[in-house]
SERO-4910 file (N, C-alpha, C, O; in steps of 0.05 Angstrom, whole numbers):
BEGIN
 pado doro    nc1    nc2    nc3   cac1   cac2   cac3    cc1    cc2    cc3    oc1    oc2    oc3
  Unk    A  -3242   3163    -17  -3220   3145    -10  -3199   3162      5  -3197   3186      3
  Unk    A  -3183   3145     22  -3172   3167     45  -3135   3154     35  -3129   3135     22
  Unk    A  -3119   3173     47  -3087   3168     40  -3072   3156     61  -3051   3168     59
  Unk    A  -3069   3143     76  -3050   3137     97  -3019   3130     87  -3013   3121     64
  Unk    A  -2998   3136    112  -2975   3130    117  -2975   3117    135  -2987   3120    156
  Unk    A  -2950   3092    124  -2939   3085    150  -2911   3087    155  -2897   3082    135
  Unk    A  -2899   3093    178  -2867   3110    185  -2859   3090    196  -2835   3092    191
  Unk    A  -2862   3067    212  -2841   3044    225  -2864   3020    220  -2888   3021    217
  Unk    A  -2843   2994    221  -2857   2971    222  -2844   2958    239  -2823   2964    249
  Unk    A  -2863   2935    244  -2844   2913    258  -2845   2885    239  -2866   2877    229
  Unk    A  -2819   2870    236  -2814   2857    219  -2809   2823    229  -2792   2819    246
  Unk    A  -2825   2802    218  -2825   2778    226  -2791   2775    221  -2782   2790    203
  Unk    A  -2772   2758    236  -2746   2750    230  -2747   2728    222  -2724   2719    220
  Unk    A  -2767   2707    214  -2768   2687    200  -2780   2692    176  -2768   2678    160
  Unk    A  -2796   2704    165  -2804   2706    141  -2799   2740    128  -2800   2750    105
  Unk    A  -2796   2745    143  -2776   2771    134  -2808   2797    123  -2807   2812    104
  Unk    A  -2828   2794    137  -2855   2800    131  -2864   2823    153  -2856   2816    175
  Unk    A  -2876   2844    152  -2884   2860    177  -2913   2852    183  -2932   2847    168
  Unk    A  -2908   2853    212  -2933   2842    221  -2945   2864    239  -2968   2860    246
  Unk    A  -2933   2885    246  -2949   2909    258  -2933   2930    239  -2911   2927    230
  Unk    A  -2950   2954    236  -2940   2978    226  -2950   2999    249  -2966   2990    265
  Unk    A  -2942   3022    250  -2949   3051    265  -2957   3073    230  -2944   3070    209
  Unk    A  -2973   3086    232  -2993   3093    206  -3015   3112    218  -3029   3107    238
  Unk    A  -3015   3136    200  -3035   3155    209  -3046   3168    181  -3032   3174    162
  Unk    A  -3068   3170    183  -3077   3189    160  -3066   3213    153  -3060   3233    166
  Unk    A  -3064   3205    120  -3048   3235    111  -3062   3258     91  -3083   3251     80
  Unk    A  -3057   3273     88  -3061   3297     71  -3044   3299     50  -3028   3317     52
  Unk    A  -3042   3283     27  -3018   3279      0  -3014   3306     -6  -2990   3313     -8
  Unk    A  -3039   3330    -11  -3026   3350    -24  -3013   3370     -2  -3000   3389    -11
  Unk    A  -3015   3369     20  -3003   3391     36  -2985   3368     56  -2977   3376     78
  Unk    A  -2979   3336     49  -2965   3326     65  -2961   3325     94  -2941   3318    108
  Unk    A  -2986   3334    101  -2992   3342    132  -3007   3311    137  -3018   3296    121
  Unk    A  -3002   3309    167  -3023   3286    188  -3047   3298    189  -3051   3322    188
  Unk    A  -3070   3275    193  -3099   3289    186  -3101   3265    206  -3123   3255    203
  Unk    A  -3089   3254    221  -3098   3240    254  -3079   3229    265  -3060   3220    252
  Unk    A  -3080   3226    299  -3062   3211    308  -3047   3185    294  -3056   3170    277
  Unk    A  -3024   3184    304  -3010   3155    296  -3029   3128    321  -3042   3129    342
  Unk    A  -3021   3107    303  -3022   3086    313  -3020   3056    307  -3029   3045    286
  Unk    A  -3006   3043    331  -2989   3025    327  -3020   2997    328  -3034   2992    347
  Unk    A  -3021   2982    295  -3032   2961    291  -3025   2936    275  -3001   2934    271
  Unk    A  -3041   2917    267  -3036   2891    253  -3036   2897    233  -3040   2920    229
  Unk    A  -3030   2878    208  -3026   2885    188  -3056   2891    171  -3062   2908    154
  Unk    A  -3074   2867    187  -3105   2859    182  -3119   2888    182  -3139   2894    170
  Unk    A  -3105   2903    196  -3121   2934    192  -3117   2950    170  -3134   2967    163
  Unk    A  -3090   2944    157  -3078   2959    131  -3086   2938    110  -3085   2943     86
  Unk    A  -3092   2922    117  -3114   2904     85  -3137   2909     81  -3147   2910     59
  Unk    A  -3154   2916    112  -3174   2924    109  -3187   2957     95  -3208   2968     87
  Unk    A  -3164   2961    100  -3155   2996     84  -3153   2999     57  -3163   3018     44
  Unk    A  -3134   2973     45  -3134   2974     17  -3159   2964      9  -3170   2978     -7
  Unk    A  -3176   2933     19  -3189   2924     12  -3222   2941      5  -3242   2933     -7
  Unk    A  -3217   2963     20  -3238   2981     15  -3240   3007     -4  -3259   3023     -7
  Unk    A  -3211   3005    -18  -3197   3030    -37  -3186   3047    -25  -3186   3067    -38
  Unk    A  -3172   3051      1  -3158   3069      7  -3129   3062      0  -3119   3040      0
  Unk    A  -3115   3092     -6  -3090   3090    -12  -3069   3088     16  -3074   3102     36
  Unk    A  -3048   3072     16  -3033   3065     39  -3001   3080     23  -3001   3076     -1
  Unk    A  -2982   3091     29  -2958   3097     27  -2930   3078     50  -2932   3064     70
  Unk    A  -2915   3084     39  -2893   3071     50  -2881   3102     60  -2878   3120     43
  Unk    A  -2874   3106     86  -2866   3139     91  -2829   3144    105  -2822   3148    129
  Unk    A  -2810   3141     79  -2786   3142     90  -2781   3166     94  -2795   3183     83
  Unk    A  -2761   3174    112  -2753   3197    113  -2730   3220    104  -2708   3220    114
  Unk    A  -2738   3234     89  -2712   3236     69  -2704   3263     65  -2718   3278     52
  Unk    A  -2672   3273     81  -2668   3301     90  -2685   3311    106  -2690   3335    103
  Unk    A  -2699   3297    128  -2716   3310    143  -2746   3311    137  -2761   3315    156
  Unk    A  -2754   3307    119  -2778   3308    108  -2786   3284     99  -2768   3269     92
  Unk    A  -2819   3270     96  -2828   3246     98  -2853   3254     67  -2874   3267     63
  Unk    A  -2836   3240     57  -2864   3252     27  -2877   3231     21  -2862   3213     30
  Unk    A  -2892   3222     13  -2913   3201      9  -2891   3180     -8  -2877   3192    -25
  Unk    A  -2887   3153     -5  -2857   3135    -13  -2877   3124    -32  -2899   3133    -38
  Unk    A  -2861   3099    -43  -2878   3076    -55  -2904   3065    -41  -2905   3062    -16
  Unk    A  -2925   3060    -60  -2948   3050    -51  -2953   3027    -49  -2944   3011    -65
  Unk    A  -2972   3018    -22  -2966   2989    -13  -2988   2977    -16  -3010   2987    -17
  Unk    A  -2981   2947    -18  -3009   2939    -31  -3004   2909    -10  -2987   2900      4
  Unk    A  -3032   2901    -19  -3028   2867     -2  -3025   2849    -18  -3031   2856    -41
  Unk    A  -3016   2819    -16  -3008   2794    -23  -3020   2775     -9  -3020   2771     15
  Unk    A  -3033   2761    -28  -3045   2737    -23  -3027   2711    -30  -3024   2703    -53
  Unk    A  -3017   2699     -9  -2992   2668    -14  -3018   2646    -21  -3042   2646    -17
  Unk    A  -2998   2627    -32  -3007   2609    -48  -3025   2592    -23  -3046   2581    -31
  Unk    A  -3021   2589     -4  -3033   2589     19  -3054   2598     31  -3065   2587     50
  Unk    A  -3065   2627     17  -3080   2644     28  -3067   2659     51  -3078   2680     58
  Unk    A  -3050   2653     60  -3030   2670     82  -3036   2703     65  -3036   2704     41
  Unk    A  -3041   2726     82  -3039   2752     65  -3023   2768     85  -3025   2767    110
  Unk    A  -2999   2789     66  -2986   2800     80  -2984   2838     58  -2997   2841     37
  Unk    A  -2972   2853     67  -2969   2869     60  -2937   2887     48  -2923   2896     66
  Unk    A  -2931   2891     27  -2902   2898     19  -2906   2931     -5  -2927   2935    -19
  Unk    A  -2893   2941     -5  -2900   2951    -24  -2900   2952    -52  -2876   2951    -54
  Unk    A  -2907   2954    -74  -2923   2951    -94  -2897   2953   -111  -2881   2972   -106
  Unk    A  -2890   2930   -134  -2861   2928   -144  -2839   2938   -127  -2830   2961   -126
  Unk    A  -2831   2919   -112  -2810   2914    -92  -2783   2918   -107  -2763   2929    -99
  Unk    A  -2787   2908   -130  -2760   2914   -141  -2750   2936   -152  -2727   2942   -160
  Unk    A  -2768   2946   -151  -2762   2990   -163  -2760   3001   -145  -2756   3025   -150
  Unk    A  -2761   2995   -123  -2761   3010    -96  -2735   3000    -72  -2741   2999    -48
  Unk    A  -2716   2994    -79  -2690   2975    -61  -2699   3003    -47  -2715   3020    -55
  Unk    A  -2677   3002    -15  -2681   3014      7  -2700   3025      9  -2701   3038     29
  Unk    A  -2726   3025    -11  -2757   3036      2  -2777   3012     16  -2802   3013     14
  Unk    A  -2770   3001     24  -2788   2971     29  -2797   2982     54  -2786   3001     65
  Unk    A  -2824   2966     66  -2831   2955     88  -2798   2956    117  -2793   2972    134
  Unk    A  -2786   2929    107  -2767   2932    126  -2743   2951    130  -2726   2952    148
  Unk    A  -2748   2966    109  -2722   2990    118  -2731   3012    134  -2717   3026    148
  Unk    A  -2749   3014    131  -2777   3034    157  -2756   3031    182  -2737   3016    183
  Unk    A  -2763   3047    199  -2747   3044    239  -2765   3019    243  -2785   3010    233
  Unk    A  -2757   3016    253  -2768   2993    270  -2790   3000    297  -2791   3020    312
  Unk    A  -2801   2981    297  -2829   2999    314  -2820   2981    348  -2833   2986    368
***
């Protein structure tokens, strides 16, 4: 199973949901990039969890980007599926939308 971050999103302004992230594979114990960045759908970071890989939320804090809260996907009562990270409410200013903006 592999670690990814993602460092900016872009955020629906009607449903308040990201619908592209920028995300590259990471190295948790030496916190290093282990591949290019790149800017995708969300459908690619479900397909990441949906296979057991771990996804992070990557704020930046004093300069340095350490692996954040872990993000998981949501299935709406709809079947609509989106992505936030994992207890939203232990994490205020670590969310999805507080990321830069992509």
């Amino acid at each position: 199973m592999a670690h990814y971050g993602i460092t900016h999103a872009r955020i629906d302004d009607a449903t308040g949901r990201a619908t592209h992230v920028r995300y590259a594979l990471i190295n948790p114990q030496t916190n290093s990039w282990g591949s290019p960045f790149a800017d995708v759908d969300i459908d690619q970071i479900i397909m990441l969890l949906m296979s057991g890989d771990h996804v992070y939320a990557l704020h930046t804090v004093e300069g340095l980007s350490p692996p954040g809260p872990t993000v998981g996907f949501v299935v709406g009562d709809s079947g609509y599926e989106w992505i936030e990270v994992e207890e939203p409410e232990k994490h205020e200013g670590r969310l999805l939308r507080d990321l830069p903006a992509m």
